[in-house]
C-alpha positions in Angstrom: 40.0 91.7 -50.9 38.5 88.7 -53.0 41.6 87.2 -53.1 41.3 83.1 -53.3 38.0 83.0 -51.9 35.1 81.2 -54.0 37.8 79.7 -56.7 38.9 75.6 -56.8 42.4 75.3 -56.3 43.9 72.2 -57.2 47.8 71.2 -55.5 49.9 68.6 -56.8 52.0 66.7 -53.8 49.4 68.3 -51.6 49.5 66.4 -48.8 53.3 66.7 -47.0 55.2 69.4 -46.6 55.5 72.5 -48.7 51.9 71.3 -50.9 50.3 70.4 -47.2 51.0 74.2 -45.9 49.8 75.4 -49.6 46.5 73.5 -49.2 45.7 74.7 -46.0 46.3 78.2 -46.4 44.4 78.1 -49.3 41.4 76.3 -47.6 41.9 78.8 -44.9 41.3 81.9 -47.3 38.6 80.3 -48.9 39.1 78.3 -52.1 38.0 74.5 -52.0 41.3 72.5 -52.7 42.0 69.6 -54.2 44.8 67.9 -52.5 46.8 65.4 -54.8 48.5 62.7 -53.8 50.7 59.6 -55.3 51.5 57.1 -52.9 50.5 59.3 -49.3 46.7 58.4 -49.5 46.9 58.9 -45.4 48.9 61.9 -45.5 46.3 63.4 -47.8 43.1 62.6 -45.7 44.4 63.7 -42.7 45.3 67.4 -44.2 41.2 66.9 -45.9 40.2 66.4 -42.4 42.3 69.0 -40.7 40.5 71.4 -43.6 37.3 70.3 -42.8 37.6 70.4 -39.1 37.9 74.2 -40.1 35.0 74.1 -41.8 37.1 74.5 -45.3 36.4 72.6 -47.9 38.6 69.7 -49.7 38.7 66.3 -50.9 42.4 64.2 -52.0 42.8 62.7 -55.1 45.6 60.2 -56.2 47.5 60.4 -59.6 51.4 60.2 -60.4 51.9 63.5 -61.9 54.2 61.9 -64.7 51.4 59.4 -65.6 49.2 61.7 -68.2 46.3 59.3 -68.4 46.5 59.5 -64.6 46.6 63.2 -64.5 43.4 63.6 -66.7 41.6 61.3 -64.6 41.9 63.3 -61.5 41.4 67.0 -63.2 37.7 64.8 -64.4 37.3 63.7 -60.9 38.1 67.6 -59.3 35.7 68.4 -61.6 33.0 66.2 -60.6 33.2 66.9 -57.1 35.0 70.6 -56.3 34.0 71.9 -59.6 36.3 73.7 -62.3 40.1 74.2 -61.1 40.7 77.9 -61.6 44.1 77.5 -59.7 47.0 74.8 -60.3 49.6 74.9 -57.4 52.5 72.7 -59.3 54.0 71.8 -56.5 54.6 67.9 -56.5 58.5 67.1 -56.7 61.5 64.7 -55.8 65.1 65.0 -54.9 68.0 62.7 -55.1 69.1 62.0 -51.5 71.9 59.0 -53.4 73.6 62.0 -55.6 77.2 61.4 -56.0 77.9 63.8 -58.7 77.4 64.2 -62.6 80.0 61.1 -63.5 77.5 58.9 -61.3 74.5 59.5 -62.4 72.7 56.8 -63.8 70.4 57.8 -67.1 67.3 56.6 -65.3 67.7 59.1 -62.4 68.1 61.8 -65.0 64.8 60.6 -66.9 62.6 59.8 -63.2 64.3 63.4 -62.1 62.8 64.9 -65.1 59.2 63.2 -65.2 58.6 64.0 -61.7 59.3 68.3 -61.7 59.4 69.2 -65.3 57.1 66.8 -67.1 54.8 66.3 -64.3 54.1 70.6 -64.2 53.4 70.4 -68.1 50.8 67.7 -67.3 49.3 69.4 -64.5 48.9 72.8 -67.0 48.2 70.9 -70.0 45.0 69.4 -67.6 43.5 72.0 -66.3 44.4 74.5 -68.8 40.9 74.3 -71.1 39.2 75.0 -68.4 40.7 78.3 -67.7 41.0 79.6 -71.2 37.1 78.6 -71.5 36.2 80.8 -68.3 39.4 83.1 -68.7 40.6 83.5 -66.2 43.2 81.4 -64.2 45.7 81.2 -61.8 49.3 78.9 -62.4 51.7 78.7 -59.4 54.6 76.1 -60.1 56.7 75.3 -57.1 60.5 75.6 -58.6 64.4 76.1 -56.6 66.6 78.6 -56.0 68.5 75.5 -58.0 67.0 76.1 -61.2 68.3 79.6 -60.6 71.8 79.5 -59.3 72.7 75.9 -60.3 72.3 74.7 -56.1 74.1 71.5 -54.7 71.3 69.0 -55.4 72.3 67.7 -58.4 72.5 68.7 -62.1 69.3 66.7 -63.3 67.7 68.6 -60.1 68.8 71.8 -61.6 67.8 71.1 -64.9 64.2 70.1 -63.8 63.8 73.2 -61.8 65.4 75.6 -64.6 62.9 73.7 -66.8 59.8 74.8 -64.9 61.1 78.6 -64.8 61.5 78.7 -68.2 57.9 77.0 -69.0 55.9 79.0 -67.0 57.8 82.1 -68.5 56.8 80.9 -72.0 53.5 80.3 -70.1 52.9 83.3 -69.2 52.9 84.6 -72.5 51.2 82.8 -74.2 48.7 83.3 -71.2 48.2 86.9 -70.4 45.6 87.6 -73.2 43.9 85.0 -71.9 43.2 86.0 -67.9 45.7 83.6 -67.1 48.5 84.3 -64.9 51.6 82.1 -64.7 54.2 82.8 -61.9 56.9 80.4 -59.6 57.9 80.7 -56.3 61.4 79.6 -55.9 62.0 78.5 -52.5 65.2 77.5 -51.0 66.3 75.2 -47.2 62.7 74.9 -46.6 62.4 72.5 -43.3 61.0 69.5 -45.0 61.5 65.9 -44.9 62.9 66.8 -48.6 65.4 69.0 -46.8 66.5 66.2 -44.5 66.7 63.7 -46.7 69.7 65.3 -48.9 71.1 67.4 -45.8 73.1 65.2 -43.3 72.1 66.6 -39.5 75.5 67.9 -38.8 75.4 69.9 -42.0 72.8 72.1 -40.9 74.4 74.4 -38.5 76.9 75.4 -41.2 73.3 75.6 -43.1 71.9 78.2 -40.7 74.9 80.1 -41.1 74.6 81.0 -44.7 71.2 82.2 -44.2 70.5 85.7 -43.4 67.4 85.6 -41.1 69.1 82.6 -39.5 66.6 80.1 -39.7 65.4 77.5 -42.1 62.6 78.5 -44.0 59.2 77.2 -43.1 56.4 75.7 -45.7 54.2 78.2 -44.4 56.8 81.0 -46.1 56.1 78.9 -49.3 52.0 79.1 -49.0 51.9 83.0 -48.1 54.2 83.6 -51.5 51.1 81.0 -53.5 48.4 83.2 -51.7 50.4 86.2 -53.3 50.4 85.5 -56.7 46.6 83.1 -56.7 44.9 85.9 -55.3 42.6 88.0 -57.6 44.1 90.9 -57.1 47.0 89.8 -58.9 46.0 90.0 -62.3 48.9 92.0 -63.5 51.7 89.8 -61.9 52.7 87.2 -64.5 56.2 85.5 -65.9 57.6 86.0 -62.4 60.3 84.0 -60.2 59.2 85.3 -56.6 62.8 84.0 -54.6 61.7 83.0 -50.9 65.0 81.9 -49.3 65.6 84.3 -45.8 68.4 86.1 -47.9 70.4 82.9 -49.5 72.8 83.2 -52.5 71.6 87.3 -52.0 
C-alpha cells in the first residue's frame, strides 16, 4: 500500500493533542508534515524533534488560522522547505470552557468561536487548494464534532462552527471529485485532551465513561488512524464523508 508515504501533509493545531497524534502518525507512515502552530512554538518543536528522532521528517510553522495573510504565509513557507502540501489535516480548534448557555453568550465569543473552526478550515483549503488542483490530486481531512452532528453540550456557537465544517467539506467535495481531490471529516467525540478537560469538570467524567460504550475516553491516536484512513492513496473513491469516531456515543 502507498498510502501517505512520499506526499507533504500539512496539520493545523499540530502540535497538542488530537493534531500532535495526527502529525506523528503521519510522519510515522511516511509523509513529511508540516506541524502548525499559533502560540505553542515549544509544543511544536518538541513533536518536530520526536519525528525526527524517528528519522521522519517535519518542520513547525506558526500562523493563527483565522489570520489569512498569516495563513498564506506559512502554505509559502511549507512550500519552500517540505515542498507542495498534497494533504491538509484541518484540525486546529477552540472550545468555550466559560459557556453558560445561549442567553450568555457574548457576540464576540460567537464571532472568535467562528473564526477559529469554521473560518480558519476555509483558509487552510482556500491555501493550499491551487496546488492540488494544479497536480490533481489531493487529500482534505477537517477535524469536526459529533457536535456539529447531534447539537452536543459545548455550546451553540461550538455547534454551529462544527456543523459549518461538515457542510463545507460536503460542498467541497463536490466541487472536488473531478479534480483528484478528496474531501472527508472525522467527527470525533470525549477525546482525552486538555480540550476535553477544560470544559469537563473531573467529577463529571465517571458519569462520562458511562455513556460510552467501549467504556473509555477516546484517545487522539483513534483520531490519527481515522486521518490515515481517508489521506491514504488508496482512498480515492471516499469523499463527502462524516467518519463518526466516538467508542459508540449518541449510537
Amino acid at each position: 500500500m502507498a498510502g501517505v508515504s512520499g506526499h507533504v501533509a500539512l496539520v493545523t493545531g499540530g502540535s497538542r493533542g488530537i493534531g500532535r497524534a495526527i502529525s506523528v502518525f503521519l510522519a510515522r507512515e511516511g509523509a513529511k508534515v508540516a506541524v502548525n502552530y499559533h502560540r505553542h512554538r515549544e509544543a511544536a518543536e518538541e513533536v518536530v524533534a520526536e519525528i525526527q528522532k524517528s528519522g521522519g521528517v517535519a518542520e513547525a510553522f506558526q500562523a493563527d488560522v483565522q489570520n489569512a495573510r498569516e495563513v498564506e504565509a506559512m502554505v509559502e513557507a511549507v512550500v519552500r522547505t517540505l515542498g507542495v502540501p498534497d494533504i491538509l489535516v484541518a484540525n486546529a480548534g477552540i472550545g468555550d470552557p466559560d459557556y453558560r448557555g445561549a442567553w450568555n453568550l457574548r457576540e464576540e465569543d460567537w464571532d472568535r468561536m467562528i473564526a477559529v473552526n469554521l473560518k480558519g478550515v476555509y483558509l487552510a483549503v482556500r491555501a493550499v487548494l491551487p496546488f492540488m488542483v494544479e497536480k490533481r490530486w489531493g487529500r482534505i481531512v477537517a477535524i469536526a464534532s459529533t457536535s456539529g452532528l447531534t447539537g452536543g453540550t459545548s455550546g451553540i456557537h461550538y455547534a454551529a462552527s462544527k456543523g459549518g465544517v461538515i457542510a463545507l467539506c460536503k460542498a467541497l467535495a463536490r466541487e472536488c471529485a473531478p479534480l483528484g481531490i478528496t474531501v472527508n471529516v472525522v467527527a470525533p467525540s470525549k477525546i482525552e485532551t486538555d480540550l476535553l478537560h477544560s470544559v469537563t469538570p473531573e467529577e463529571h467524567i465517571p458519569r462520562l465513561l458511562a455513556q460510552i460504550p467501549v467504556g473509555r475516553l477516546g484517545r487522539p491516536e483513534d483520531i490519527a488512524r481515522a486521518v490515515l484512513f481517508f489521506a491514504a492513496e488508496e482512498a480515492d473513491y471516499l469523499t463527502g464523508q462524516v467518519l463518526v469516531v466516538a467508542g459508540g456515543y449518541g449510537s
